[in-house]
C-alpha positions as CSV (number, residue, x, y, z in Angstrom):
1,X,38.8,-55.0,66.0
2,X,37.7,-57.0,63.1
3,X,34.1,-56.5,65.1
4,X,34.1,-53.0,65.0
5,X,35.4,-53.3,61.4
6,X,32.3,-55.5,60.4
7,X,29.3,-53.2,62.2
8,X,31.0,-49.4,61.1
9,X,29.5,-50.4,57.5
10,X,26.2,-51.5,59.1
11,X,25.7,-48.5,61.3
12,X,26.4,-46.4,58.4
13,X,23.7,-48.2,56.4
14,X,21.1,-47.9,58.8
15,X,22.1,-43.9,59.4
16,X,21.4,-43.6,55.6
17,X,18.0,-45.5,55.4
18,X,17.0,-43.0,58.0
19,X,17.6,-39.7,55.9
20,X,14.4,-38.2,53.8
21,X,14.6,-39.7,50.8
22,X,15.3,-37.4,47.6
23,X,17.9,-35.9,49.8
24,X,20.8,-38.1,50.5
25,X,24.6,-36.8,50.6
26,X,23.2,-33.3,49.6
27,X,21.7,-34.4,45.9
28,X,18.6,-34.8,44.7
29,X,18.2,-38.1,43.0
30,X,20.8,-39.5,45.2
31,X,23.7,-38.4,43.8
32,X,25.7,-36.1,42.2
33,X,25.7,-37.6,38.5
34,X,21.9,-37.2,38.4
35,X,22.0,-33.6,36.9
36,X,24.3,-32.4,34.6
37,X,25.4,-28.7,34.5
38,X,23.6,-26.8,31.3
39,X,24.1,-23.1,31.0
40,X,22.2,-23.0,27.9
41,X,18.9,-24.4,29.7
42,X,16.2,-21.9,30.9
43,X,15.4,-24.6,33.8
44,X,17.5,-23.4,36.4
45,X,20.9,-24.6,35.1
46,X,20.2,-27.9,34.7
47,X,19.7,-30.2,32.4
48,X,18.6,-33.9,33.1
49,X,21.1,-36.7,32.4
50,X,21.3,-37.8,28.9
51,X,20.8,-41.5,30.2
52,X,17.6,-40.8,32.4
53,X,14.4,-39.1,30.8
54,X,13.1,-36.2,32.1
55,X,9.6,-36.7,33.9
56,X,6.3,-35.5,32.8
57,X,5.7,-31.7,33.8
58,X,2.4,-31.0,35.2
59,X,2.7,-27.2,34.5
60,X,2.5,-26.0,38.4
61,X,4.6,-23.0,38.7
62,X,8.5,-23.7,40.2
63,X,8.5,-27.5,39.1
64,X,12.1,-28.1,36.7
65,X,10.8,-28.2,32.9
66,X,7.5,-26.0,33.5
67,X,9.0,-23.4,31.6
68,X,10.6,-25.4,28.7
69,X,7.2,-27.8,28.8
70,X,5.3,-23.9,28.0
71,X,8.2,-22.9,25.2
72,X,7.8,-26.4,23.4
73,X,5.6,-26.3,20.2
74,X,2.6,-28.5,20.7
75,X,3.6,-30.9,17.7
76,X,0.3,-32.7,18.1
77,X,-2.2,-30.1,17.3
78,X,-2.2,-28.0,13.9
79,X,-3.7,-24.7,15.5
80,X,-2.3,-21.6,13.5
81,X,-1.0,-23.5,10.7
82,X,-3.5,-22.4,8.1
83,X,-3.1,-18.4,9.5
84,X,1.1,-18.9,9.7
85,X,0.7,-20.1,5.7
86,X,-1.5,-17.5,4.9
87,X,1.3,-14.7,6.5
88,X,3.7,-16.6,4.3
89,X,2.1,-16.2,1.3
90,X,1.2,-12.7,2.2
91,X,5.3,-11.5,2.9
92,X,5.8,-13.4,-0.6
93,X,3.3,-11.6,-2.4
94,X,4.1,-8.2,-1.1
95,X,0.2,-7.4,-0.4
96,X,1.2,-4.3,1.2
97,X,1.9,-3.3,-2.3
98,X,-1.0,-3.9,-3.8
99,X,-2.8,-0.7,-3.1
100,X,0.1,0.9,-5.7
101,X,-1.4,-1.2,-8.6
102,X,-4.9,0.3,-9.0
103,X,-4.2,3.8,-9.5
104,X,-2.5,2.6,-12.6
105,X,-5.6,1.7,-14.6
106,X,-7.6,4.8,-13.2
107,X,-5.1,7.3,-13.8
108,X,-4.8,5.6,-17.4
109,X,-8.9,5.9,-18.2
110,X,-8.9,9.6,-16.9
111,X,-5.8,10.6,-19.1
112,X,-7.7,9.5,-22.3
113,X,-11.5,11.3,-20.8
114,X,-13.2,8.1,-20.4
115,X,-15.0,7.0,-16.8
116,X,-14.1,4.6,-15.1
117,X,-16.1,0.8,-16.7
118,X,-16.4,-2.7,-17.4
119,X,-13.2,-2.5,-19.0
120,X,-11.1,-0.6,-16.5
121,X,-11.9,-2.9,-13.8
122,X,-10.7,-6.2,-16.2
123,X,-7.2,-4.0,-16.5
124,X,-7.1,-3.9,-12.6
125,X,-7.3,-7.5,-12.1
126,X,-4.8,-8.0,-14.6
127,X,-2.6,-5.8,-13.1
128,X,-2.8,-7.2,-9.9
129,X,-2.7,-10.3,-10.9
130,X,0.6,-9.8,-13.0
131,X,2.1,-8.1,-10.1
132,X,1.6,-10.8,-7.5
133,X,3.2,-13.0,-10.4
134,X,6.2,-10.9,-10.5
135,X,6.7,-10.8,-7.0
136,X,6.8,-14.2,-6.5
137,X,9.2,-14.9,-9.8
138,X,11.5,-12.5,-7.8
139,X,11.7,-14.5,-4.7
140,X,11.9,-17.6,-6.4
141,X,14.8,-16.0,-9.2
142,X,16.3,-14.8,-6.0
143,X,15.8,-17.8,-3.6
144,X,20.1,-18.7,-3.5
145,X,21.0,-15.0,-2.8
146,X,18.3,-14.2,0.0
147,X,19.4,-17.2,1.9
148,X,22.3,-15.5,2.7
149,X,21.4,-11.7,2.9
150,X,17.6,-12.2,4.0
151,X,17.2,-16.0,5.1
152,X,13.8,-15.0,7.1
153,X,11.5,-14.6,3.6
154,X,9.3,-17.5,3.2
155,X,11.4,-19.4,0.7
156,X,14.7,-19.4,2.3
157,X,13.3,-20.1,5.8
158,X,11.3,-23.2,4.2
159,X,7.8,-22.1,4.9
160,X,7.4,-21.7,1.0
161,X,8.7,-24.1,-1.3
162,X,10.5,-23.0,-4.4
163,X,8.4,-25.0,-6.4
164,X,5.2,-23.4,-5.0
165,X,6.2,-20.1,-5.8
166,X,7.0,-20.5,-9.6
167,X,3.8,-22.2,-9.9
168,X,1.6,-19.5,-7.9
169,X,4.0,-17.0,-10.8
170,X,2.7,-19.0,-13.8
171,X,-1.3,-19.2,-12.6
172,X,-1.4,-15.4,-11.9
173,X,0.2,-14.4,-15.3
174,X,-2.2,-16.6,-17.1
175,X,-5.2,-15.1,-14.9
176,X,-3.9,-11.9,-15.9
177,X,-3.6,-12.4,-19.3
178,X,-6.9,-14.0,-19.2
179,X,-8.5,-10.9,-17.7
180,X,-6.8,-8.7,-20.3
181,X,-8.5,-11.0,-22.8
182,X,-11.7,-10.5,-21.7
183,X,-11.2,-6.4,-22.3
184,X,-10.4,-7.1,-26.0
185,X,-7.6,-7.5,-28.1
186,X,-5.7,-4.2,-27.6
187,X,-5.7,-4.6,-23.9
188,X,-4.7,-8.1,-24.4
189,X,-1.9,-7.4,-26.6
190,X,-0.6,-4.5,-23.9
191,X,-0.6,-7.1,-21.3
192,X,1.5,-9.7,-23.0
193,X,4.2,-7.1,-23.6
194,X,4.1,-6.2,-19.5
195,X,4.0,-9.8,-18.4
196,X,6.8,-10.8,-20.7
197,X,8.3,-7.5,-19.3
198,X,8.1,-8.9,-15.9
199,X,9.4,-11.9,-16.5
200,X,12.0,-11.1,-18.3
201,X,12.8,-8.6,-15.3
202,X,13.0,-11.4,-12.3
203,X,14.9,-13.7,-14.6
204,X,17.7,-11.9,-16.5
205,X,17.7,-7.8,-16.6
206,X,17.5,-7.4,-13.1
207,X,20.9,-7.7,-12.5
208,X,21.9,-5.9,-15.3
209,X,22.3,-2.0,-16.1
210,X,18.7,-2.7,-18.0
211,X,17.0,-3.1,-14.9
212,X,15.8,0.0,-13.4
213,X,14.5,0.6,-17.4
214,X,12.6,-2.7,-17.3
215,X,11.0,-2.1,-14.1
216,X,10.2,1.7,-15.4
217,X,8.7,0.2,-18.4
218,X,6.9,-2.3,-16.4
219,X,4.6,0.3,-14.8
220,X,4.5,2.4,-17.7
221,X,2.5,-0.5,-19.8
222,X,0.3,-0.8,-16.7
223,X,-0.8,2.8,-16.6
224,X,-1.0,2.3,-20.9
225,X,-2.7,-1.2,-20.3
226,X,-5.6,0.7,-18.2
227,X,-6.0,3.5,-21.1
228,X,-6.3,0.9,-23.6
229,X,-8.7,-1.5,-21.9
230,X,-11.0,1.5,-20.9
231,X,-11.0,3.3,-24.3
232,X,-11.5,-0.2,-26.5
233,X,-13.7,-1.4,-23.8
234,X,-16.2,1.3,-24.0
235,X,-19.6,0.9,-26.3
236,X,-21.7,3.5,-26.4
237,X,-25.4,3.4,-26.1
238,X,-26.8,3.2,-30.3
239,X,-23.2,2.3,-31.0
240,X,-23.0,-0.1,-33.9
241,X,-20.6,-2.5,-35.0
242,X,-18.8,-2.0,-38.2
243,X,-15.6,-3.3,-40.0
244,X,-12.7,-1.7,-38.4
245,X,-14.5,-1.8,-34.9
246,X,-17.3,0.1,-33.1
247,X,-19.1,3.5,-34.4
248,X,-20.5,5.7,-31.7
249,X,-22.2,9.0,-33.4
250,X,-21.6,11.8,-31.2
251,X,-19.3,11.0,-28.7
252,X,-16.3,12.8,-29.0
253,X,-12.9,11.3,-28.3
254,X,-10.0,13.3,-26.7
255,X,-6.6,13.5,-29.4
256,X,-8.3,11.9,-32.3
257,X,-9.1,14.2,-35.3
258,X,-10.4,13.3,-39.0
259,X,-9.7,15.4,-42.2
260,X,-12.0,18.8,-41.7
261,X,-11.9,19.4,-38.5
262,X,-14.5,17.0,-37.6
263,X,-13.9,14.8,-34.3
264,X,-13.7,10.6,-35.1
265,X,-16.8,8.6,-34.2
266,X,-14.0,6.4,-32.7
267,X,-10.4,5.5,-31.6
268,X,-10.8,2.5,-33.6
269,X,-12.4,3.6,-35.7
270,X,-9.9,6.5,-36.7
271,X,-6.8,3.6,-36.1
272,X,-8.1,2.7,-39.4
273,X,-8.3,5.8,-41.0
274,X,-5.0,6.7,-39.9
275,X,-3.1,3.3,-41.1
276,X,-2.0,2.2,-37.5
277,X,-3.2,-0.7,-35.6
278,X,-6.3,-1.2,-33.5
279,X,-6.0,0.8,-30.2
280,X,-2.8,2.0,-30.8
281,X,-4.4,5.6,-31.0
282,X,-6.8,4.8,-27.7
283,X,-3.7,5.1,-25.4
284,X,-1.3,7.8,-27.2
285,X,-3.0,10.7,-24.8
286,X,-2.3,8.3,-21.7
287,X,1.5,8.2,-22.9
288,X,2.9,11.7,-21.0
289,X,1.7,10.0,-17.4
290,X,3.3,6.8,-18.2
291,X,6.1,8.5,-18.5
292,X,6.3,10.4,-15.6
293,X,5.2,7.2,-13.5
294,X,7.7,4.8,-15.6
295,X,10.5,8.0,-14.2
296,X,9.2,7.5,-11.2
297,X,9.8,3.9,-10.9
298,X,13.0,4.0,-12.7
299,X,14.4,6.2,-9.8
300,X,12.9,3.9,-7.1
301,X,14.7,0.8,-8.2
302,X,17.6,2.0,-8.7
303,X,17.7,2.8,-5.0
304,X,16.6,-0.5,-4.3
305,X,19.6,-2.3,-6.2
306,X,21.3,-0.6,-2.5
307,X,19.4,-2.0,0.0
308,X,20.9,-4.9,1.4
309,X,24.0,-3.4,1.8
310,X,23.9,0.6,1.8
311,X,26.5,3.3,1.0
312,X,25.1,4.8,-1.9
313,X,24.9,8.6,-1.2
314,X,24.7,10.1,-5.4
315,X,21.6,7.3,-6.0
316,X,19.5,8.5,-3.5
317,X,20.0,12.3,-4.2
318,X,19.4,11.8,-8.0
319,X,16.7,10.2,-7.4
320,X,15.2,13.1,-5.0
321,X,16.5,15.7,-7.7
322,X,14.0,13.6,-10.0
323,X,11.2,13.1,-7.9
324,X,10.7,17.2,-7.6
325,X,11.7,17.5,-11.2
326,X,8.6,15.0,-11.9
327,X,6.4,17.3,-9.5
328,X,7.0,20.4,-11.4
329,X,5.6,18.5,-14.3
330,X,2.3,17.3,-13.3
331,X,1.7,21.0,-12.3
332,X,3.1,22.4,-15.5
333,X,0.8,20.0,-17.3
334,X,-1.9,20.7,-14.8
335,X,-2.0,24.4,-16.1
336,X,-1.3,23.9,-19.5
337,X,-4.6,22.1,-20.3
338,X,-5.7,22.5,-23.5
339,X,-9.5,22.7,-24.7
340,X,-9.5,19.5,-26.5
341,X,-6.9,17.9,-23.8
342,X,-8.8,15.0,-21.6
343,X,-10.9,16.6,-18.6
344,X,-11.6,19.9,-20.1
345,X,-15.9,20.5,-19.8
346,X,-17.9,21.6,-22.0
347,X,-18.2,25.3,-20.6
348,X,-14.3,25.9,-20.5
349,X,-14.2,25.2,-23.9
350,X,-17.3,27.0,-24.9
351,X,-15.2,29.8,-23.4
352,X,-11.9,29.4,-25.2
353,X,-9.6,32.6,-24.8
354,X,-11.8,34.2,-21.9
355,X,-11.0,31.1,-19.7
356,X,-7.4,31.1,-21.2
357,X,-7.0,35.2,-19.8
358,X,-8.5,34.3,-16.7
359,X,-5.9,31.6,-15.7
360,X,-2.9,33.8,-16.7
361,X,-3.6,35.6,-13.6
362,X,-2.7,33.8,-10.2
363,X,-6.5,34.2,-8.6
364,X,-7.8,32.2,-11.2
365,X,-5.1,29.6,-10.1
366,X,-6.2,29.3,-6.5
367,X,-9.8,29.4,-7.4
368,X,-9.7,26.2,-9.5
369,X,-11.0,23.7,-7.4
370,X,-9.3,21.1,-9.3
371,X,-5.5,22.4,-10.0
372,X,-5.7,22.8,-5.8
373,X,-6.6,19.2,-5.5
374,X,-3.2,18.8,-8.7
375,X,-1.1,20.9,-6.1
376,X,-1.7,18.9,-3.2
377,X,-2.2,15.8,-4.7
378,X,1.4,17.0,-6.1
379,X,2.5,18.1,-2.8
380,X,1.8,14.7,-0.7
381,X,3.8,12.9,-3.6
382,X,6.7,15.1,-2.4
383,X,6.0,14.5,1.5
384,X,5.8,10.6,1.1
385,X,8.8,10.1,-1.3
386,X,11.1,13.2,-0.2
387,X,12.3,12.6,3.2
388,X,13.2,9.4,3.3
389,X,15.4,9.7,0.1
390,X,17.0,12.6,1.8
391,X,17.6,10.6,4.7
392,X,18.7,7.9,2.7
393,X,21.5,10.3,1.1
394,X,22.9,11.5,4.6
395,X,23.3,7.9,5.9
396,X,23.3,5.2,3.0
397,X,22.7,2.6,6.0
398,X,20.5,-0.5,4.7
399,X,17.6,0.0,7.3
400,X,17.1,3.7,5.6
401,X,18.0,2.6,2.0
402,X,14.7,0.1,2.8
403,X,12.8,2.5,4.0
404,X,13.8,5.0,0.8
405,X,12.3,2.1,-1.3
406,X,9.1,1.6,0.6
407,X,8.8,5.5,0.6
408,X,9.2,5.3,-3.0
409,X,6.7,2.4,-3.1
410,X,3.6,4.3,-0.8
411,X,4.6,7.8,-3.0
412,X,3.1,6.0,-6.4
413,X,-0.5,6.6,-4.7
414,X,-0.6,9.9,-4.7
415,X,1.5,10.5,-7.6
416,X,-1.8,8.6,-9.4
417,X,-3.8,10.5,-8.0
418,X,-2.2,13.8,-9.1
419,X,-1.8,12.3,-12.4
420,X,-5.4,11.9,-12.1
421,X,-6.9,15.0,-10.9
422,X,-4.4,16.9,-13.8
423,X,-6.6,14.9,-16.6
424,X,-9.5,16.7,-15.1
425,X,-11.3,13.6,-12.8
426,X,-11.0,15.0,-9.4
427,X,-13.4,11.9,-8.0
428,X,-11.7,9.3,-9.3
429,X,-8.3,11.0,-8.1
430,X,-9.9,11.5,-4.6
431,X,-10.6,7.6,-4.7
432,X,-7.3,6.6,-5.1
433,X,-5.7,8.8,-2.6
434,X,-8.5,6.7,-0.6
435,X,-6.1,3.7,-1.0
436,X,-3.3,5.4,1.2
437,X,-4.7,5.0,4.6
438,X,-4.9,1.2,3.6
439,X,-1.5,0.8,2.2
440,X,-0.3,2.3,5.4
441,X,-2.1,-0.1,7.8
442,X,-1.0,-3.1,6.0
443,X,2.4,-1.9,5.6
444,X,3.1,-2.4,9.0
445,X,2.3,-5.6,9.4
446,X,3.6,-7.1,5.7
447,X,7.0,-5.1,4.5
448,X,7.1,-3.3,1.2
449,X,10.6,-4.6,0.8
């Protein structure tokens, strides 16, 4: 008995040293506490044991920790860190909005007759600059509140710092104001009031009842900074320098009139005639488009004060009572163009009452090649800003309350170019309807919102 007792134990043994090894009692690993269950693991269930590393996966197919050895970040190598900053910076910026900011400054030179120059292209890269600026003063103003309500923008998710952002805010509003310099004093004088505007904006009024009228105001001194920089920036050829600015003989300028009947040499020029300050007058014909794009913009952010959380139905219907309110008066203005309004040639005011008689009636309407270009200029203002405000006001869900703003947003280009083609510069307003096909491509792969 005790024999048997003594070899049962040694028979046993030598049973088990003949098994495959890997595969004893039914385990792998040779026993049961090897693996831990894991539902949470993609590697079949399992998980290794939290005392025993797992070992090095050489990426066959099948072996346990391929797949979770393909998911893991390669820590080691930087690849795609410059282009993953870069997409950062661009959701911070906006730059899907950027296209929005041009028109500004052309629709502003063709509403006071000038083309297009030296110093309309300075008051573009101010704008752009002080619009980057302002976009990222907003994220970093709103940093606390989009970690809870929209914790995947750069700042909250960590990808930009806080302190990054307020100083990319501050070096593109002094680039901006620097480029506004460069255009001359006026222009510099209408950009300090829109960066401090802006700032002002992000920081304090924007969540206030003043806010929708800051932002309005805002794009209003943008449109009025492009008038000013293009009108002061302009020196004709045998132009000549005097006291109260610069004298061009013969080149007549739009809205400014001197004792007589005679036109002014110059807007400055008649500024100091008149009393007022230097390139105040240059802009005063650019002032009924600001307003209409400052409405514009006034109706578009209040719509966006809705949507992160929805359920305003009267703010999006206002809003689309105002946008065809706004349409009906680029066309009104489009047909009521005087002689001595911006645009008018030469030959249509040579012809005075004849051309007046002939637009009365509806054939001289459609022939104008220009008030068709206002009309559907006018009408794809409508199309990009109407339906989605409509929509907006059926369901006031956040995902169509967004997508109200962002119509809103890509609806400012062709309201521009209307704007533009109604002052009588067709090309220019054909070149900034050219903007919309790349808004739209880069809208879908940086959000407007």
């Amino acid at each position: 008995m005790r024999w048997r007792r003594n070899t049962l134990p040694a028979v046993l043994a030598a049973a088990l040293s003949v098994l495959p090894p890997g595969r004893r009692n039914g385990y792998p690993h040779g026993g049961p506490t090897a693996a831990t269950e894991d539902s949470l693991s993609g590697a079949g269930g399992t998980a290794p044991a939290p005392d025993r590393p797992e070992p090095p996966s050489t990426g066959r197919p099948g072996e346990r920790g391929a797949h979770a050895a393909a998911d893991r970040p390669d820590t080691g190598s930087d690849r795609g860190e410059p282009r993953q900053r870069l997409r950062a910076w661009a959701e911070l910026l906006r730059v899907s909005a950027l296209f929005s900011v041009p028109g500004d400054a052309l629709a502003g030179a063709a509403a006071v007759g000038r083309r297009p120059g030296r110093g309309t292209v300075l008051a573009i890269g101010a704008s752009l600059c002080l619009y980057e600026a302002g976009m990222a003063l907003n994220d970093w103003a709103d940093r606390d509140e989009d970690a809870v309500d929209r914790p995947h923008r750069p700042i909250p998710s960590g990808r930009i710092s806080p302190a990054a952002a307020l100083g990319a805010a501050g070096a593109l509003t002094a680039a901006g104001l620097a480029l506004a310099a460069r255009a001359g004093r006026p222009a510099l004088t209408v950009a300090t009031g829109l960066a401090a505007t802006v700032w002002a904006y992000d920081l304090h009024l924007k969540h206030t009842k003043a806010g929708p009228a800051a932002m309005a105001a805002a794009r209003s001194l943008d449109l009025l900074l492009g008038a000013t920089a293009t009108a002061t920036g302009v020196r004709a050829p045998g132009a000549t320098a005097t006291a109260t600015g610069v004298r061009a003989p013969g080149v007549r300028v739009p809205g400014v009139r001197l004792p007589g009947g005679t036109s002014a040499p110059d807007n400055v020029a008649a500024a100091a005639h008149r009393g007022l300050p230097a390139g105040l007058p240059a802009c005063l014909p650019a002032l009924p488009a600001a307003l209409v794009l400052g409405a514009h913009t006034y109706g578009v952010t209040s719509v966006s004060r809705h949507e992160t959380q929805g359920g305003s139905t009267g703010t999006p219907l206002a809003v689309l009572a105002t946008t065809t309110a706004l349409a009906a008066a680029v066309l009104r203005e489009s047909w009521g163009r005087a002689p001595d309004r911006p645009g008018t040639t030469r030959a249509a005011a040579d012809a005075g009452p004849v051309a007046r008689r002939l637009d009365a009636g509806p054939l001289g309407k459609v022939t104008d090649p220009v008030r068709l270009l206002a009309i559907t200029l006018t009408g794809a203002y409508l199309r990009t800003a109407g339906p989605p405000l409509l929509h907006a006001a059926l369901n006031p869900s956040p995902p169509l309350t967004q997508r109200a703003v962002g119509g809103g947003i890509r609806a400012m280009i062709p309201l521009q170019a209307a704007l533009t083609a109604r002052a009588g510069a067709p090309v220019t307003a054909l070149a900034v309807m050219g903007l919309v096909p790349l808004a739209r491509s880069l809208a879908r792969k940086v959000s407007l919102t």
